[in-house]
N, C-alpha and C positions, 0 to 999 in steps of 0.2 A: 478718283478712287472708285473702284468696282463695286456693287453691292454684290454678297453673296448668302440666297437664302437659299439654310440648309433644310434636307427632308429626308425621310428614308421609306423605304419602302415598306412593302408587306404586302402579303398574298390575300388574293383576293377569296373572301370563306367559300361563295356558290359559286367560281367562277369555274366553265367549262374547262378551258385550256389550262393546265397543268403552268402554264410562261405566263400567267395574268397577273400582273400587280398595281397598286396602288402607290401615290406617295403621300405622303403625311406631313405637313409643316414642319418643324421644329422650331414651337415658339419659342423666344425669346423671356417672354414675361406679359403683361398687360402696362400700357401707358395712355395716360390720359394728359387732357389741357395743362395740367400745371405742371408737368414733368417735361411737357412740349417745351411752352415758355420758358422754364427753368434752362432746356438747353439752348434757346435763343439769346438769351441772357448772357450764358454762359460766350457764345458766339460773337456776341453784337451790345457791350455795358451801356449803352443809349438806351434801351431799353426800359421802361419803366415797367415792370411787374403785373402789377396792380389793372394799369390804364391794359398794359394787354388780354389778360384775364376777360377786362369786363367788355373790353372792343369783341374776341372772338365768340364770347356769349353770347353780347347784341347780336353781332352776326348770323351765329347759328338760330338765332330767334327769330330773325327777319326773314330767314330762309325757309323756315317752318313755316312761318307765317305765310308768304308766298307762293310755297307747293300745296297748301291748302284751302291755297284762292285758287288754285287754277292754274300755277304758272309752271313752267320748265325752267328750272335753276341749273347754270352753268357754273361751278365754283373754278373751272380750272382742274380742279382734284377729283372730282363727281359730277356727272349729270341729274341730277334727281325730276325725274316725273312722276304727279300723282295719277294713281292706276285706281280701277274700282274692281274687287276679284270676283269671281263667283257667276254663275246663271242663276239669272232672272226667271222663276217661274210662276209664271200669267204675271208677267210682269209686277212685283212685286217684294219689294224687298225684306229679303230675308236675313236677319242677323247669326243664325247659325252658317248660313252659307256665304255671305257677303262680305264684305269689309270693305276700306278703304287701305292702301298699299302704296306704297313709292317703287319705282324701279330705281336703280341706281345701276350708271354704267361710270364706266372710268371718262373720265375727262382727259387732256391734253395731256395734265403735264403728268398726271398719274400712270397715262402709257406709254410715254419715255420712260419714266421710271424702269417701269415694268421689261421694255424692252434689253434695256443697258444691265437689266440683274440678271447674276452669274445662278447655278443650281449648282448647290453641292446633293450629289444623292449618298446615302448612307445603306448599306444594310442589314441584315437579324444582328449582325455582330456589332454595328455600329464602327464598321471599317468604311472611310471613305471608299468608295470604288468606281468613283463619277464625277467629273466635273463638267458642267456643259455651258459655254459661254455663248448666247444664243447670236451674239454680233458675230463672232467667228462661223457657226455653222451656220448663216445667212450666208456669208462671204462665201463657202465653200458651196453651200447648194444655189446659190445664182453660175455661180465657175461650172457645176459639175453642168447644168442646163448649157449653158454655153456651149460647154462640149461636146454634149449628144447634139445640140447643133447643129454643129460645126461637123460633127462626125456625117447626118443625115443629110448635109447639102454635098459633103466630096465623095459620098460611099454611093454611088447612082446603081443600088443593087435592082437588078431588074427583078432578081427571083423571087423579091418581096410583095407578097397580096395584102393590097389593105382591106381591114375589118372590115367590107365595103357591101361585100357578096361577088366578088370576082373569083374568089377562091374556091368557093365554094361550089359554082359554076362551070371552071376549070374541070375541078376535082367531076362533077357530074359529065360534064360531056368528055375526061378520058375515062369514067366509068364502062 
C-alpha cells in the first residue's frame, strides 16, 4: 500500500516571480512511543506493552548517551552526528554563540520510505489538483533520457555547434 502525504500550497509573501509557491505539510496530528506501541500491539498480540515501552526508552537513552561521547549513531531510521555550532573567537568558548548540536540525516530505511511516498498537492480551495508518484516520474524521466539519447546518436545533425567556442568562431570569420 502506497503512502500518501498530503500538502498544499501557498504563495510565497517576498517572492519575486508572481509562479512562486510553497508546500506546506498537512499534519495529521502529533504521535508519540505509546501510540507507536499501541499500534504494534495492535499488529503483532506477542507484544508485551510494558517490556516495549521500557526496551525503546533504554534505547533512545543509550543513543543519547553515545552521540555525546563522540559517536555516529546509525538507527536504520536516522543517522545522528554530534556537531559543535558556532565560531571560536581567540579560540574561546562562548555560550552565547556556541553550543553542542546533532545532525540528523535519514537513514536507510527512512529513505525508502521516503522514496515510495505518493504527494497529494492541494490548493487556496483545498481542491486536490496534484498527484505525483515519485516511482512513476523516475520511470518516465530515465525513459524520456533514453530517448534524447537515442535521438542524439541517430540525428548526426552536422549544423549543430557545441557550446565549445566553435560557433562562435564560425560566426567571426563569416563576419
Amino acid at each position: 500500500m502506497k503512502k500518501v502525504l498530503k500538502a498544499k500550497l501557498y504563495k510565497k509573501k517576498l517572492a519575486v516571480d508572481i509562479y512562486d509557491y510553497n508546500a506546506q505539510v498537512i499534519l495529521n496530528g502529533n504521535i508519540g512511543i505509546s501510540e507507536i506501541v499501541d499500534e504494534l500491539i495492535a499488529e503483532n498480540n506477542e507484544l508485551n506493552r510494558e517490556a516495549a515501552i521500557k526496551l525503546i526508552n533504554s534505547f533512545n537513552q543509550k543513543v543519547a548517551d553515545k552521540v555525546v561521547s563522540g559517536y555516529q549513531v546509525n538507527s536504520g531510521l536516522v543517522r545522528l552526528s554530534p556537531i559543535i555550532k558556532g565560531y571560536f573567537n581567540n579560540k574561546k568558548w562562548n555560550p552565547v554563540s556556541n553550543s553542542i548540536d546533532i545532525s540528523i540525516t535519514q537513514g536507510y530505511t527512512l529513505n525508502n520510505a521516503l522514496s515510495e511516498t505518493c504527494i497529494e498537492l492541494y490548493n487556496d480551495k483545498n481542491d486536490t489538483f496534484e498527484f505525483i508518484d515519485p516511482i512513476e516520474q523516475s520511470k518516465k524521466h530515465i525513459e524520456n533520457a533514453h530517448k534524447l539519447e537515442d535521438n542524439n546518436i541517430h540525428n548526426n545533425n552536422t549544423a549543430y555547434e557545441p557550446a565549445c567556442g566553435i560557433a562562435f568562431r564560425r560566426w567571426l570569420c563569416e563576419a
